[in-house]
VOPAGU-2260 file (C-alpha; in pm, 1 decimal, decimal comma):
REM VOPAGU-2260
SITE   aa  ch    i         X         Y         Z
SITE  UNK   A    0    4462,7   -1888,8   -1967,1
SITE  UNK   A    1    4574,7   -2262,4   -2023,3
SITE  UNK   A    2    4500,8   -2475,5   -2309,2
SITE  UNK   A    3    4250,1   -2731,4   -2217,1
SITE  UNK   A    4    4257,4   -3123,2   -2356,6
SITE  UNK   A    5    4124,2   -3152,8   -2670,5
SITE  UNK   A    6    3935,9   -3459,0   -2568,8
SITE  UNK   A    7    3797,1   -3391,1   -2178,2
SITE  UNK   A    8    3903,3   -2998,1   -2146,6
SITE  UNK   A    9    4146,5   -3117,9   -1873,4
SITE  UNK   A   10    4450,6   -2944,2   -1868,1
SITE  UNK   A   11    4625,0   -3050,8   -2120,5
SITE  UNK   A   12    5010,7   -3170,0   -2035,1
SITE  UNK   A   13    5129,2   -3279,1   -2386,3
SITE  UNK   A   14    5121,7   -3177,0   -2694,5
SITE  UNK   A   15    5183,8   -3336,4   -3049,1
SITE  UNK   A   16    5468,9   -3108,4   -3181,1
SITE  UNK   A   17    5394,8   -3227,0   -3560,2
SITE  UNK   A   18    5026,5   -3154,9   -3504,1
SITE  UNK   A   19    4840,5   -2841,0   -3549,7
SITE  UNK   A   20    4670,6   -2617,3   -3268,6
SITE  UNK   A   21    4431,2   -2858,1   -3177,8
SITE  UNK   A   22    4686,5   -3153,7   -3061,2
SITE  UNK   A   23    4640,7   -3074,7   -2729,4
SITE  UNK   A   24    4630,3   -3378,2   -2452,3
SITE  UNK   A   25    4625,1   -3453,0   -2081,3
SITE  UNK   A   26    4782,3   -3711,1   -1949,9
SITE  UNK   A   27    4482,7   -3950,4   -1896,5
SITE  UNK   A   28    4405,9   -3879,7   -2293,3
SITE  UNK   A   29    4745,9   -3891,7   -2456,2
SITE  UNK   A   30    4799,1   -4214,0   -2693,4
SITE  UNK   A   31    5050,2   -4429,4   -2545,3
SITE  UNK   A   32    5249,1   -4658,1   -2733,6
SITE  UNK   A   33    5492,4   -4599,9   -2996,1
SITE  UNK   A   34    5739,7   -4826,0   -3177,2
SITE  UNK   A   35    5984,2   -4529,9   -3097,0
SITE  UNK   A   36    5926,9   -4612,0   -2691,9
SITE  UNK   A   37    5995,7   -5055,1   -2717,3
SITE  UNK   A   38    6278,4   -5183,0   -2534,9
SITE  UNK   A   39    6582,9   -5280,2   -2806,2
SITE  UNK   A   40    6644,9   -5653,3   -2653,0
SITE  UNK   A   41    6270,6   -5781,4   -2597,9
SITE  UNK   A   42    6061,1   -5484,2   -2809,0
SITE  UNK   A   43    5854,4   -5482,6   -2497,6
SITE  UNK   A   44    5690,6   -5127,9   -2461,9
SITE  UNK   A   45    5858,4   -4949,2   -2234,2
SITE  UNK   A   46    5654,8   -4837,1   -1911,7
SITE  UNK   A   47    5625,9   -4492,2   -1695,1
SITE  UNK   A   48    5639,4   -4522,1   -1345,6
SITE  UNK   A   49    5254,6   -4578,4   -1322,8
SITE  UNK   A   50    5275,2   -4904,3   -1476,1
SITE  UNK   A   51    5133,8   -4759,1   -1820,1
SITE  UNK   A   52    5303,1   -4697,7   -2195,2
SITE  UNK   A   53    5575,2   -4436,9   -2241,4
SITE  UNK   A   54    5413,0   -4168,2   -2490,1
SITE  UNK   A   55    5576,9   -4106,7   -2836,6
SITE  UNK   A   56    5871,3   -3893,5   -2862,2
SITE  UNK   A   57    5714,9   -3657,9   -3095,8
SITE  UNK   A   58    5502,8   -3560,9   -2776,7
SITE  UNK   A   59    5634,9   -3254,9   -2601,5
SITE  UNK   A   60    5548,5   -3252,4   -2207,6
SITE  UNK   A   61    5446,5   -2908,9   -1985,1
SITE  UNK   A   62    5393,3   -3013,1   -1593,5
SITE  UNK   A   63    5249,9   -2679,4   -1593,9
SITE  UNK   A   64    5005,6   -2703,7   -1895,1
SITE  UNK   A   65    5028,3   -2477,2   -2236,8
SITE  UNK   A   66    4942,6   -2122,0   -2206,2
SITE  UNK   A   67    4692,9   -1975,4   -2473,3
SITE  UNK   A   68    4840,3   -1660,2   -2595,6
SITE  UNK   A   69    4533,6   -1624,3   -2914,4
SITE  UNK   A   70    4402,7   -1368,5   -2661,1
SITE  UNK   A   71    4743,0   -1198,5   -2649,6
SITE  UNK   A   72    4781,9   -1193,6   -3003,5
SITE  UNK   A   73    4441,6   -1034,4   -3062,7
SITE  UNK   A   74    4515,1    -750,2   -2814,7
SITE  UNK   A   75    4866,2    -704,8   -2955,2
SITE  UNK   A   76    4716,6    -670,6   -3279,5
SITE  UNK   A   77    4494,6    -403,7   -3149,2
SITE  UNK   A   78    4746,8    -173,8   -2993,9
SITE  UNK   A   79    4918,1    -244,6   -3334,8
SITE  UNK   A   80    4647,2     -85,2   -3562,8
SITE  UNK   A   81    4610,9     175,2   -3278,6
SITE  UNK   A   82    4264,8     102,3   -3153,5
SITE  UNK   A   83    4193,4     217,8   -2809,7
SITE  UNK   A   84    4174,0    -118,0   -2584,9
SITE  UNK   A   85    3878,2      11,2   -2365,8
SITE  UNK   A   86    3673,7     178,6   -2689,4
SITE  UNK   A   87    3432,5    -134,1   -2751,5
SITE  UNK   A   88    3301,5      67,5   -3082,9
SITE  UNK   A   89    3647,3      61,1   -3225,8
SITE  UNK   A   90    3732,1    -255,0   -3150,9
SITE  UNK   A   91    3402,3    -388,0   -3326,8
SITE  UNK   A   92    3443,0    -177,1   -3643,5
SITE  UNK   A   93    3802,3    -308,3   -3614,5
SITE  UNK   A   94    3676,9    -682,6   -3588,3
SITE  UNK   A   95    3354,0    -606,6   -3903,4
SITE  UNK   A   96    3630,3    -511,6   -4108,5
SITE  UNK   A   97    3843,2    -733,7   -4085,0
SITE  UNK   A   98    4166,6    -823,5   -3887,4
């Protein structure tokens, strides 16, 4: 599953490497404009090849969108603690007492 915008639930392209979990953007919701992205001789912003602001450095971009691994990690967790993955009893006592 892919991690969806955090603004439209697009899927999101970018994501704000000092943020937490939830700094998650697509492309049409990213903030453009950084001081880190003006042009040295005019401080101009610089410009993508749409005609719009270059997003901050501290942006990281997927083409492909973010996978969602929390699902993963649950299951993992699971087969950890040795709980059968088709036994929906044990996996709720599992869950009501705490991961």
């Amino acid at each position: 599953m892919k991690i969806k915008c955090y603004k439209c639930s697009n899927l999101a392209t970018w994501q704000y490497m000092p943020g937490d979990a939830n700094w998650y953007s697509c492309d049409n919701c990213v903030s453009r404009g950084c001081s880190c992205q003006l042009d040295f001789d005019t401080d101009e912003p610089l410009l993508d090849d749409k005609g719009r602001e270059l997003v901050c450095c501290e942006y990281d971009f997927s083409e492909f969108g973010y996978d969602d691994d929390s699902e993963e990690q649950f299951y993992s967790e699971l087969e950890k603690a040795g709980i059968d993955l088709y036994d929906n009893n044990a996996i709720d006592k599992y869950i009501m007492n705490g991961i």
